[in-house]
RONU-328513 format. One line per 8 residues: their letters; for each residue y, z, x of N, C-alpha, C. Coordinates in steps of 0.2 Angstrom, whole numbers. Layout:
BEGIN
a> Y,Z,X,Y,Z,X,Y,Z,X | ...
***
This chain:
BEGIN
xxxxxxxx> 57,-88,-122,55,-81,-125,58,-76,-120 | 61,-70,-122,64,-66,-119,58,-62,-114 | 60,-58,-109,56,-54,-106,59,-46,-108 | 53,-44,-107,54,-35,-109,58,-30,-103 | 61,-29,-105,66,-25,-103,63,-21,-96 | 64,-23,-90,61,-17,-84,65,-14,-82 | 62,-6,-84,66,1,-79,62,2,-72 | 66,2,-68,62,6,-60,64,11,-57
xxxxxxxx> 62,17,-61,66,22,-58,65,26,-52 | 59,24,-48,56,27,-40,55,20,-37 | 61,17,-30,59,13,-29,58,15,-22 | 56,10,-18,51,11,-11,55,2,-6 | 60,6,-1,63,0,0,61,-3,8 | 60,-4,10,57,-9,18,59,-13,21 | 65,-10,27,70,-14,31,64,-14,36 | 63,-22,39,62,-25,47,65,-25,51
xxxxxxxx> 62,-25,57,66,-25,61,71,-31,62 | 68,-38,60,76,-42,61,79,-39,56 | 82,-36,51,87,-33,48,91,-28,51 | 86,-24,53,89,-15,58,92,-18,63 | 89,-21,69,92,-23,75,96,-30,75 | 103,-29,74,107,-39,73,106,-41,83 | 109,-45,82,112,-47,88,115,-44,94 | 121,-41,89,128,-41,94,125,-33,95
xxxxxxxx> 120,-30,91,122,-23,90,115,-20,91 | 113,-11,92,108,-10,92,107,-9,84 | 111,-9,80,110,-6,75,113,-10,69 | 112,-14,65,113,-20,60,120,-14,54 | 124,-12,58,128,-6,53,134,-10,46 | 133,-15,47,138,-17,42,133,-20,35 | 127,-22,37,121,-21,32,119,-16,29 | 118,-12,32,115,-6,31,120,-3,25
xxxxxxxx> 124,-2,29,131,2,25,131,-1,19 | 128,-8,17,129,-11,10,125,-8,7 | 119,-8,9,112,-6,7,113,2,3 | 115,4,10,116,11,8,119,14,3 | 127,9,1,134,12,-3,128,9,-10 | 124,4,-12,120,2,-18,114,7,-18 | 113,12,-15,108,17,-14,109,22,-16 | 114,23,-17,120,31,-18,121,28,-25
xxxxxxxx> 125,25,-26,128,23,-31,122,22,-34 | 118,20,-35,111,20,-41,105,25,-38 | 107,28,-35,103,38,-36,109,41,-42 | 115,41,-42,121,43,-44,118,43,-52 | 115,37,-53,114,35,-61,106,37,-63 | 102,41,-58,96,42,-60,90,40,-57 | 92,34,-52,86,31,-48,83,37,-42 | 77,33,-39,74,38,-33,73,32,-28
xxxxxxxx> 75,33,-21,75,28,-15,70,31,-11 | 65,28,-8,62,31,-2,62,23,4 | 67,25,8,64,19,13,62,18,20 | 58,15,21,54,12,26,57,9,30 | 60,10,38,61,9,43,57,6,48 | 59,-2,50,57,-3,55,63,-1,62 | 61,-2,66,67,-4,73,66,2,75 | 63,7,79,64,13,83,60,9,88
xxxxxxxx> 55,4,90,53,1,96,59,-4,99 | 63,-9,93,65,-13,96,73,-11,98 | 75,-3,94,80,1,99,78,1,106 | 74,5,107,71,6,113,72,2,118 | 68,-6,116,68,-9,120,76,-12,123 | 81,-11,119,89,-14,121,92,-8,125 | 89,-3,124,91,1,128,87,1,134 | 81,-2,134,78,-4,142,80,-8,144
xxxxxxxx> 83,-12,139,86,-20,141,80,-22,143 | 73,-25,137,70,-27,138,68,-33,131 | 68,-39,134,69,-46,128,64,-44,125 | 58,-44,127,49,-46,124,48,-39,122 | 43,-38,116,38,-33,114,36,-31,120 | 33,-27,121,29,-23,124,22,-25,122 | 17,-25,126,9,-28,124,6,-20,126 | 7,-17,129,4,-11,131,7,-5,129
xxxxxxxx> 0,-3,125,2,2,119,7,11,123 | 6,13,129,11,15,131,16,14,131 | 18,9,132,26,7,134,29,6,127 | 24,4,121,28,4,115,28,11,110 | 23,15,115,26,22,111,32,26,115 | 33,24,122,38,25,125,46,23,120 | 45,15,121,51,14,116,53,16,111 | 46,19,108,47,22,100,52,28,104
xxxxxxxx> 49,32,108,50,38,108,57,37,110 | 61,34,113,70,33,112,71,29,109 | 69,24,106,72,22,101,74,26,91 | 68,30,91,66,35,85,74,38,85 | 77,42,89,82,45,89,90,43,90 | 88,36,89,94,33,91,95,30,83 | 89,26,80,88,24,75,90,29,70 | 90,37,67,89,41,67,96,43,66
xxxxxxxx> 101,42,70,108,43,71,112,38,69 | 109,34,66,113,29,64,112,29,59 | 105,30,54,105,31,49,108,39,45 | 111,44,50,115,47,48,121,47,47 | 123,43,52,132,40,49,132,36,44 | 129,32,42,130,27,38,129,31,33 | 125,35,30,124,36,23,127,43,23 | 129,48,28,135,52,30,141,51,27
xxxxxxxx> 144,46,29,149,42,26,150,42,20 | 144,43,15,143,41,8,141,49,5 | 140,53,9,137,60,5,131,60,5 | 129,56,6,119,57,6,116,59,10 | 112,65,12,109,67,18,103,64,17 | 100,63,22,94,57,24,89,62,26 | 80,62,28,77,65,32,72,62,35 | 71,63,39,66,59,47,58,60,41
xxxxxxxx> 54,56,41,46,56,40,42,53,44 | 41,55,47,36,50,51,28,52,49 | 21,47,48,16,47,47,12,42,51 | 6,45,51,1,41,53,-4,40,49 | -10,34,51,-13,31,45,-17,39,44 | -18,45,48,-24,48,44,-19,55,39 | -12,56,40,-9,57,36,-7,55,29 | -10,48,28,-10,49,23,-19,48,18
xxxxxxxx> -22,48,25,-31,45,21,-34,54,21 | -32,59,26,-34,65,24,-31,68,18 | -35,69,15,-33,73,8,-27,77,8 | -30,84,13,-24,91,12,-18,86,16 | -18,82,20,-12,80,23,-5,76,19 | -11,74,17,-9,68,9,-4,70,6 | -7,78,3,-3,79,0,1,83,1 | 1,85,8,6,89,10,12,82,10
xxxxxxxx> 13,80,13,17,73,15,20,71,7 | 17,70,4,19,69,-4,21,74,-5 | 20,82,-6,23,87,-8,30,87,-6 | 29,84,4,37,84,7,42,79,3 | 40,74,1,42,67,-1,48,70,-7 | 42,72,-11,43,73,-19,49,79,-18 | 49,85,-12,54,89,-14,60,86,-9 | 62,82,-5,67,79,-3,69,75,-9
xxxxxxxx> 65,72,-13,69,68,-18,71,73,-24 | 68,78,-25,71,83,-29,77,87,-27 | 80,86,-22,86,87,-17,90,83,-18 | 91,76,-18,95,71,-20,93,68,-12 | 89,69,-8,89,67,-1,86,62,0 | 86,55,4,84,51,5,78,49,10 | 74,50,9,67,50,12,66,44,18 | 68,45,25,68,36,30,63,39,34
xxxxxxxx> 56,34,31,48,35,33,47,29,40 | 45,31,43,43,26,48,37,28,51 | 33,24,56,25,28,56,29,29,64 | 25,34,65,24,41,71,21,35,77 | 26,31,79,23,28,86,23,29,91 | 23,37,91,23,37,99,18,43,98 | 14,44,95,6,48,92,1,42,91 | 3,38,87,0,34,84,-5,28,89
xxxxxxxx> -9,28,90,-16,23,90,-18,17,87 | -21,13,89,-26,8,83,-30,11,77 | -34,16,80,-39,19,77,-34,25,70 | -28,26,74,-24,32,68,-16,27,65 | -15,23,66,-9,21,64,-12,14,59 | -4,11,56,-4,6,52,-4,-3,56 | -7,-5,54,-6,-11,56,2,-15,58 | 5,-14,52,12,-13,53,18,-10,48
xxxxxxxx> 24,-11,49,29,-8,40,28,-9,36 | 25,-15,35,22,-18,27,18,-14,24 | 12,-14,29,6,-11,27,8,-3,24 | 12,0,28,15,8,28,19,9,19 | 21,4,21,29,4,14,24,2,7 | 20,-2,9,15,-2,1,9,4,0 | 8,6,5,5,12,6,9,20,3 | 15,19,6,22,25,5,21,23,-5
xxxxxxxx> 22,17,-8,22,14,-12,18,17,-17 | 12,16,-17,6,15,-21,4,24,-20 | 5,27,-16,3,34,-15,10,41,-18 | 17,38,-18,19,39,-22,21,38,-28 | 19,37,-34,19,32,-37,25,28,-39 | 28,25,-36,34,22,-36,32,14,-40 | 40,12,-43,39,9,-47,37,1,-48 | 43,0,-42,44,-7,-36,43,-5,-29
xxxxxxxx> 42,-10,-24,42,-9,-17,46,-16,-17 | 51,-16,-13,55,-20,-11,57,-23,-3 | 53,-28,-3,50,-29,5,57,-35,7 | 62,-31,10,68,-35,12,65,-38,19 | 68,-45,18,66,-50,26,74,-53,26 | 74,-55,31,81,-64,31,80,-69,28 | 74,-70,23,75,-75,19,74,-72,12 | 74,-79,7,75,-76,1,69,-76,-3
xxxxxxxx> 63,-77,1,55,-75,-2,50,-82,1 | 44,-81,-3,41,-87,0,41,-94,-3 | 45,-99,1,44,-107,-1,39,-111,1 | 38,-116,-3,32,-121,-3,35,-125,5 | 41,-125,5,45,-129,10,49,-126,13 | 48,-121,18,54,-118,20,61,-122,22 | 60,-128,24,68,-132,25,71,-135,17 | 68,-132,11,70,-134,5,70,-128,-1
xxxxxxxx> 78,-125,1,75,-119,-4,75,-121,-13 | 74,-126,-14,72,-126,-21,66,-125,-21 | 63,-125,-14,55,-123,-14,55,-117,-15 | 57,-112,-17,57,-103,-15,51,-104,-21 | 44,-99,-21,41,-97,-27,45,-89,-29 | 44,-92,-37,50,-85,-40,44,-81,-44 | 40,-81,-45,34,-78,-45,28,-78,-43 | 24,-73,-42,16,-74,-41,12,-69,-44
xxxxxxxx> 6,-70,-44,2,-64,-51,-5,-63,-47 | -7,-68,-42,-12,-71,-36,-10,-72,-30 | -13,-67,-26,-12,-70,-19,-17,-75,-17 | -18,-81,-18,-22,-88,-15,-22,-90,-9 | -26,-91,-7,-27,-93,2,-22,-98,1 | -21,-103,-3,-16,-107,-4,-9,-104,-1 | -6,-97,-2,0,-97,-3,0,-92,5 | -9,-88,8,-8,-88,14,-5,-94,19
xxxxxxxx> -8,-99,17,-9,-104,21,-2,-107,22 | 5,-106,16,10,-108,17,16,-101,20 | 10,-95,23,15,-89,25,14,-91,32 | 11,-94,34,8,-93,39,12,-96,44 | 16,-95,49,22,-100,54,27,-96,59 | 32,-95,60,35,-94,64,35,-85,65 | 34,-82,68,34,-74,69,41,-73,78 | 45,-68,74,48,-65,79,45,-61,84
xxxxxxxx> 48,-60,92,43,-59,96,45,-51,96 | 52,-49,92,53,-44,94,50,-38,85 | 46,-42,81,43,-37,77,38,-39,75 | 31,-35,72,24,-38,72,25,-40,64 | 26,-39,62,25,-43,53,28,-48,53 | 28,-55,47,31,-58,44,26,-59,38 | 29,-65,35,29,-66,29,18,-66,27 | 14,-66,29,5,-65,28,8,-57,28
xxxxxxxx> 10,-53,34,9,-45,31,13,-45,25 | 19,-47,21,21,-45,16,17,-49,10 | 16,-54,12,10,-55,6,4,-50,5 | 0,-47,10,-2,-42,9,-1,-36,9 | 7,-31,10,8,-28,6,8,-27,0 | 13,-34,-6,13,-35,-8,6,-34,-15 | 1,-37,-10,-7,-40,-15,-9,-33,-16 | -9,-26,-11,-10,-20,-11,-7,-15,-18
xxxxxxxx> -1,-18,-20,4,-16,-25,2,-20,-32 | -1,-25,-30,-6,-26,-37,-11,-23,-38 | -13,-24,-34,-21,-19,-34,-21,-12,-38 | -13,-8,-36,-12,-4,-39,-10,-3,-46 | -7,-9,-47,-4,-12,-52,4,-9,-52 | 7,-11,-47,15,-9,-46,17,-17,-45 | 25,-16,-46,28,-22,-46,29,-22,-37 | 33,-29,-34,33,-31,-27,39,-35,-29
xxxxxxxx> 45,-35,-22,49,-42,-22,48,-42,-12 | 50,-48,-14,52,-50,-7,58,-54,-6 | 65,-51,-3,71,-53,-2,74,-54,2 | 79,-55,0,84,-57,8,89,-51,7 | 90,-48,13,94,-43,14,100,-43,16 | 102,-49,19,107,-52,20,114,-52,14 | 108,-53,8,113,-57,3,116,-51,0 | 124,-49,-2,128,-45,-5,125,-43,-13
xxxxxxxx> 123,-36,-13,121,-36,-20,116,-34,-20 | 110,-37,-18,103,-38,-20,100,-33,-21 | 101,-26,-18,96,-22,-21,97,-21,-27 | 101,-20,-32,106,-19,-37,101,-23,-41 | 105,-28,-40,99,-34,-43,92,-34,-45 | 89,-33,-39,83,-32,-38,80,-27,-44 | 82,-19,-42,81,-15,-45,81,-15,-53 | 89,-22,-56,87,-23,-63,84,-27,-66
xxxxxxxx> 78,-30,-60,73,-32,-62,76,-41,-61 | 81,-41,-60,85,-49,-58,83,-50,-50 | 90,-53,-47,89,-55,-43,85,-62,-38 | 88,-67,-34,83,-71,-31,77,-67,-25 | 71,-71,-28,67,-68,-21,61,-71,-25 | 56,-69,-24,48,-68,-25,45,-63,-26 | 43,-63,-33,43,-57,-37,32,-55,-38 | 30,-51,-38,23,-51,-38,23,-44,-44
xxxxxxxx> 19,-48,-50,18,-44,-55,12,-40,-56 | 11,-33,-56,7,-28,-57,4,-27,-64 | -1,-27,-66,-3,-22,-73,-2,-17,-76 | -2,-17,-82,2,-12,-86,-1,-5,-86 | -7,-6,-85,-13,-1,-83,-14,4,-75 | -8,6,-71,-8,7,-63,-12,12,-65 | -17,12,-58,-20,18,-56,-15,25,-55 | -19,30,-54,-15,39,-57,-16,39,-50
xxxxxxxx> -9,43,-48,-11,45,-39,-18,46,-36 | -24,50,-41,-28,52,-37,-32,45,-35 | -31,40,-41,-37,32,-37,-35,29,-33 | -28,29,-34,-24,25,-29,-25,30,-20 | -27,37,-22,-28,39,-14,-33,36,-10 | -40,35,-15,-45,34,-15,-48,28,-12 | -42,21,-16,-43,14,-18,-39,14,-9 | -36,16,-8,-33,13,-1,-33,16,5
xxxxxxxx> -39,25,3,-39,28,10,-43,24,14 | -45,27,20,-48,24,24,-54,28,26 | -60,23,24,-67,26,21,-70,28,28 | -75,34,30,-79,37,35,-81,28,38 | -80,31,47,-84,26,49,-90,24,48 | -93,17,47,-97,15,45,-100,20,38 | -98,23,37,-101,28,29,-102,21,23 | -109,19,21,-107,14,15,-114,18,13
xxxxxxxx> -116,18,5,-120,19,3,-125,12,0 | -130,8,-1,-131,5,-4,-133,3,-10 | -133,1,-16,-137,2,-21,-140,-4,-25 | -144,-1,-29,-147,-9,-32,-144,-13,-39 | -146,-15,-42,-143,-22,-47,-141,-16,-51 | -148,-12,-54,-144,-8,-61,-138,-5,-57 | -140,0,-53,-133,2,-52,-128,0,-50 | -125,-7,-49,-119,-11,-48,-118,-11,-57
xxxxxxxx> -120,-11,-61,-119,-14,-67,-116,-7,-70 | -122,-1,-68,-118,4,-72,-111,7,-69 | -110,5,-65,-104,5,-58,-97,0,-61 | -101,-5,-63,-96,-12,-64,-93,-14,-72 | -100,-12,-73,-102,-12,-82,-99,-7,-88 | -102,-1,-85,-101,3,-90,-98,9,-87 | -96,9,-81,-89,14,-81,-94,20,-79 | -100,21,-75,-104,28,-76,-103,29,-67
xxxxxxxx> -106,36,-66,-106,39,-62,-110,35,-58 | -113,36,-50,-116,34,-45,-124,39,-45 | -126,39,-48,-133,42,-46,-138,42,-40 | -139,45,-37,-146,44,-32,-149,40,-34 | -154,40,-38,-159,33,-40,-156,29,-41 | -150,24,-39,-149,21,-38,-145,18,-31 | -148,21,-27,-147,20,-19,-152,21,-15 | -151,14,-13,-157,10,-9,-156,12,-1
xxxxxxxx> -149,14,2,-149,13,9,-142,16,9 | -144,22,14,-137,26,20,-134,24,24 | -129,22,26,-127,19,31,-123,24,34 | -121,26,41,-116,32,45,-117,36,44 | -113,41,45,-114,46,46,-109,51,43 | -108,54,37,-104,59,35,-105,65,32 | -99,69,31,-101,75,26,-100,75,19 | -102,78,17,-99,80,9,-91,81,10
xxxxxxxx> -90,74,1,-84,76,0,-79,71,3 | -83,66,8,-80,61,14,-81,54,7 | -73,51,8,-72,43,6,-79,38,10 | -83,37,4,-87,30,7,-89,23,2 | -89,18,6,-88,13,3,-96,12,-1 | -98,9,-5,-102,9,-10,-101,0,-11 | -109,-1,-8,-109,-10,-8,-117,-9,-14 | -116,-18,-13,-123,-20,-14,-127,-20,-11
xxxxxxxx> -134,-27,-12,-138,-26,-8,-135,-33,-3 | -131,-35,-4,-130,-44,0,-121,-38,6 | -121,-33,5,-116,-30,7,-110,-32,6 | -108,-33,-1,-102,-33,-4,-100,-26,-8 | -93,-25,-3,-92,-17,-9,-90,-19,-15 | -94,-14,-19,-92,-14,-25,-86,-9,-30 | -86,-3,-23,-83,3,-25,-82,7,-19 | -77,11,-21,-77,17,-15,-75,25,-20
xxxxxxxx> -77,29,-17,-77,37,-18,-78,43,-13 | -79,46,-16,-80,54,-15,-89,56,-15 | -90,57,-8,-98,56,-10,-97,64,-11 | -103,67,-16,-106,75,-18,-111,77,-11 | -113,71,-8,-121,73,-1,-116,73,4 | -119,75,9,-118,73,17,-123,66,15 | -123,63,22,-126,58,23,-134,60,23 | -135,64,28,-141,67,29,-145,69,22
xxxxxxxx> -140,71,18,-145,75,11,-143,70,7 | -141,63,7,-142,58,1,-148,53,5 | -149,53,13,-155,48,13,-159,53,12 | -162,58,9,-167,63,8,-168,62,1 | -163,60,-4,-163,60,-10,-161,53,-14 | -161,51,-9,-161,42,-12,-165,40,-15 | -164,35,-23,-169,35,-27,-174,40,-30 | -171,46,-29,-175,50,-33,-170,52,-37
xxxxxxxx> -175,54,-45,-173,56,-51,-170,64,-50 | -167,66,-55,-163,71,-54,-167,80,-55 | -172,79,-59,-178,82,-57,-182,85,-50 | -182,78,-46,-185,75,-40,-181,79,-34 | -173,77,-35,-168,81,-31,-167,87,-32 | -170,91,-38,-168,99,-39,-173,102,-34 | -180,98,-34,-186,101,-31,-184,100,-23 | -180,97,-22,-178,95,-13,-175,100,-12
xxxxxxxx> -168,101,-16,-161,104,-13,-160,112,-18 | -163,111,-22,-163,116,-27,-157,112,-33 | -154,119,-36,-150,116,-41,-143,115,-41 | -138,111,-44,-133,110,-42,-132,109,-48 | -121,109,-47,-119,110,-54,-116,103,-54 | -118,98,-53,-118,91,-53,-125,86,-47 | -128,82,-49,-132,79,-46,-130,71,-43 | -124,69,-49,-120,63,-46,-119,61,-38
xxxxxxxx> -121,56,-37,-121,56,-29,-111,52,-28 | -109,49,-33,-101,49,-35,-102,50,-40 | -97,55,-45,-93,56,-50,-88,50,-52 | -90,48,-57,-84,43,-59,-78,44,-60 | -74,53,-57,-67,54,-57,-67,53,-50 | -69,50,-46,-70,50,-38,-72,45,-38 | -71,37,-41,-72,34,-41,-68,28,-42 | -68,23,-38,-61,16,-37,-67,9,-38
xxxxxxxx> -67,7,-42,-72,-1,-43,-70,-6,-43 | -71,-12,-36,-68,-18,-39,-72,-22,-42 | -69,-28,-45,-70,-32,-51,-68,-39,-50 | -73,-43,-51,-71,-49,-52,-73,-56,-56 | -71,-57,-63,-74,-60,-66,-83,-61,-63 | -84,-55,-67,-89,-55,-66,-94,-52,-60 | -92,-52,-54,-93,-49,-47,-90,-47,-44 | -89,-42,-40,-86,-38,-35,-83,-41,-30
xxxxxxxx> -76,-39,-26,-76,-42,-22,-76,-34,-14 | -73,-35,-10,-75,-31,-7,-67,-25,-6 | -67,-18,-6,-60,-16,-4,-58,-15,5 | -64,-14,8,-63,-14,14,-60,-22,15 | -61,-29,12,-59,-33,15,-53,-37,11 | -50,-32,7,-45,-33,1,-37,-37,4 | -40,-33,11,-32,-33,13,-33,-43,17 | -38,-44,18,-37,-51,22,-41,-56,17
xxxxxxxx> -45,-52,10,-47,-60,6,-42,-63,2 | -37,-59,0,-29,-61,-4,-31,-66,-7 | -36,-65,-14,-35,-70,-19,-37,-64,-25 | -30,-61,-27,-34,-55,-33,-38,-52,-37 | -42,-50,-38,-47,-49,-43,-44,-46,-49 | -48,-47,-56,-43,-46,-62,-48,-43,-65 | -44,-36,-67,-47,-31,-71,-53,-32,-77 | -57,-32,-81,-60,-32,-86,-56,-35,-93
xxxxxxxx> -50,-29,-92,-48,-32,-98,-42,-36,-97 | -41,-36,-91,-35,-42,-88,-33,-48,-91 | -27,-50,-90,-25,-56,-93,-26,-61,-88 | -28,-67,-91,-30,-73,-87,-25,-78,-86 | -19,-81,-81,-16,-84,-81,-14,-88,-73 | -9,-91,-74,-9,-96,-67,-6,-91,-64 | -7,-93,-55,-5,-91,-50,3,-90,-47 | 7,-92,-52,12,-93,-50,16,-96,-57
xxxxxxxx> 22,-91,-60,25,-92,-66,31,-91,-63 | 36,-89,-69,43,-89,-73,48,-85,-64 | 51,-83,-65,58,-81,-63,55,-73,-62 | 56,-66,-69,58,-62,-70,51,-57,-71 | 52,-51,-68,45,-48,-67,46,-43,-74 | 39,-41,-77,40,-36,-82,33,-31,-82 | 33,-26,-84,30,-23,-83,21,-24,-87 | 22,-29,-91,18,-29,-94,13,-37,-93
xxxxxxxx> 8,-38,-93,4,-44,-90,4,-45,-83 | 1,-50,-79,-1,-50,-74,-8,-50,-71 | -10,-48,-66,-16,-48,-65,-19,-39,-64 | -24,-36,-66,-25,-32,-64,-32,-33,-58 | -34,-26,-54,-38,-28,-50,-45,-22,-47 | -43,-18,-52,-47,-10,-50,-48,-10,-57 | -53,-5,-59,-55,-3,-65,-56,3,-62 | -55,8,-68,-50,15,-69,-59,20,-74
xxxxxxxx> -61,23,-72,-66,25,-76,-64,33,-74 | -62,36,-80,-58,42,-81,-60,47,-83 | -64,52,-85,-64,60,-90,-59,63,-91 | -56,68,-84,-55,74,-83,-51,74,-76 | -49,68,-76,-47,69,-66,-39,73,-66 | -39,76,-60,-32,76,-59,-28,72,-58 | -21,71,-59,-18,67,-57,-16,66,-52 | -16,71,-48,-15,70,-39,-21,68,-34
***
């Protein structure tokens, strides 16, 4: 049976550092330069490129003439800080050479979880690529913290990914995706629709000492881009051609299929910022169900239990009572004025606080739910349970099919409960 025809026209592309930095060189220029001249050439025809840069540490460190990672988060913002401008320079010659003017972005993780910052950073995004200008995002690691950065590029580029609403994310490595058998590439899996502990267990092996991701972060970037219902590939960079390829929905790699249904930028801010400290509200059975069930708002009278400390208008996670999240949103209370108002009726709460032009303690257009045959799983822990959850109206199918990604089937893993929201 044939496959439906895939267009990608905002693609989101993710070089590591073993691709950026070769051997002989600080800077992998005769790869790149390939990348790039298929970059240009397919903007030329209509497409949009944003790409995700690794290697501004591990320039650094060749320029320290230093073999090993740095363990100590000084010394590797150090790096960053000569390496970022070295990286930077190279990425201007090469795509120099071709006409295309490139622009530095750097982000941190609260850059993209603060709203106004969001979307300033998106506003940047969207008018460089209205420019014809090449967007090369890297996270800000010589700002950057545990507490304000990304775990690593993966996590960034499917983040860049989902919050632009890009089409593909294309997580370039030195191999050709993940096999059952790495010393056996008939073992390569050519598609996945589920990320299974199963297929963690086989990411799971050799890490370079000179970058922190390997193949578990690209599975979960990738698990993050279904969640949103975006397409994912994982490729080898090395091979001539491949982006090309890739982008026309061909190509060898491992392909991770999205739902036909993506959340609209504003869930997707929601589904993936990063909720108030400890901020979770509690709530009881019915309201898991009208939450799960039937698509409604978050009422007071159905929250049992405050947890942290926030203002109005703050990201909080929304569990049950065994503290599995069910949801996350935009709460309407601070902390303080939802345990005063918990479990009381909407009457109850006008006599507390007076009147208000909404009572919902979340709005269901401030709202992200997950789902899983039948029970929730959690999004706080979405990023390390990597076995998918599937939308309501999802298709049910194995973990692992055909060759050729399409827009349409797969697994979905958020449900979407909509009025009147913004798209942004």
């Amino acid at each position: 049976m044939s496959e439906p025809v895939v267009h990608y026209q905002r693609i989101v592309v993710k070089l590591g550092t073993r691709l950026v930095n070769s051997d002989e060189t600080h800077f992998n220029t005769p790869m790149i330069s390939g990348l790039a001249r298929e970059m240009v050439e397919m903007t030329a025809r209509g497409r949009e490129f944003i790409l995700v840069s690794s290697g501004a540490i591990g320039m650094g460190m060749r320029v320290l003439g230093w073999k090993k990672r740095p363990a100590a988060l000084a010394e590797k913002q150090a790096c960053a800080a000569i390496g970022q401008g070295h990286l930077m320079h190279c990425y201007h010659g090469v795509f120099g050479l071709l006409g295309k003017p490139v622009a530095q972005v750097l982000l941190t993780r609260d850059g993209l979880d603060v709203r106004s910052r969001y979307l300033h950073a998106r506003n940047t995004l969207e008018t460089l690529l209205s420019l014809g200008v090449v967007p090369i995002v890297n996270e800000n690691d010589t700002v950057s913290t545990e507490e304000l950065g990304f775990s690593d590029n993966d996590q960034l580029s499917a983040l860049v990914a989902c919050k632009m609403d890009a089409d593909l994310l294309v997580l370039l490595s030195d191999v050709d995706g993940l096999y059952r058998d790495p010393q056996d590439p008939a073992t390569l899996v050519p598609e996945i629709t589920a990320v299974t502990p199963e297929l963690v267990g086989l990411a799971k092996g050799a890490r370079d000492h000179n970058s922190v991701g390997g193949m578990c972060t690209k599975l979960e970037a990738a698990r993050t881009c279904l969640l949103a219902g975006l397409h994912a590939v994982i490729a080898n960079g090395h091979r001539p051609g491949i982006l090309t390829e890739l982008v026309e929905g061909a190509g060898r790699g491992t392909w991770f299929r999205g739902n036909s249904c993506p959340l609209s930028s504003r869930k997707r801010w929601i589904a993936f910022g990063k909720t108030a400290s400890g901020g979770r509200v509690v709530v009881d059975a019915g309201a898991c169900r009208a939450l799960v069930e039937e698509g409604r708002s978050l009422l007071p009278s159905g929250i049992v239990r405050v947890e942290g400390r926030f203002p109005s208008g703050q990201l909080v996670a929304v569990c049950d009572e065994t503290g599995v999240e069910i949801a996350r949103g935009l709460v309407n209370y601070s902390s303080q004025e939802l345990s005063a108002v918990k479990g009381n009726s909407t009457a109850a709460i006008a006599a507390l606080l007076g009147k208000r032009k909404s009572y919902a303690a979340i709005h269901r257009d401030n709202l992200v739910v997950w789902w899983r045959r039948g029970r929730v799983r959690t999004a706080h822990r979405a990023r390390h349970l990597l076995d998918v959850p599937r939308l309501r109206t999802g298709v049910h199918g194995a973990a692992v099919r055909g060759a050729n990604p399409t827009r349409s089937g797969g697994n979905a893993v958020v449900t979407e409960t909509r009025s009147h929201e913004s798209n942004l």
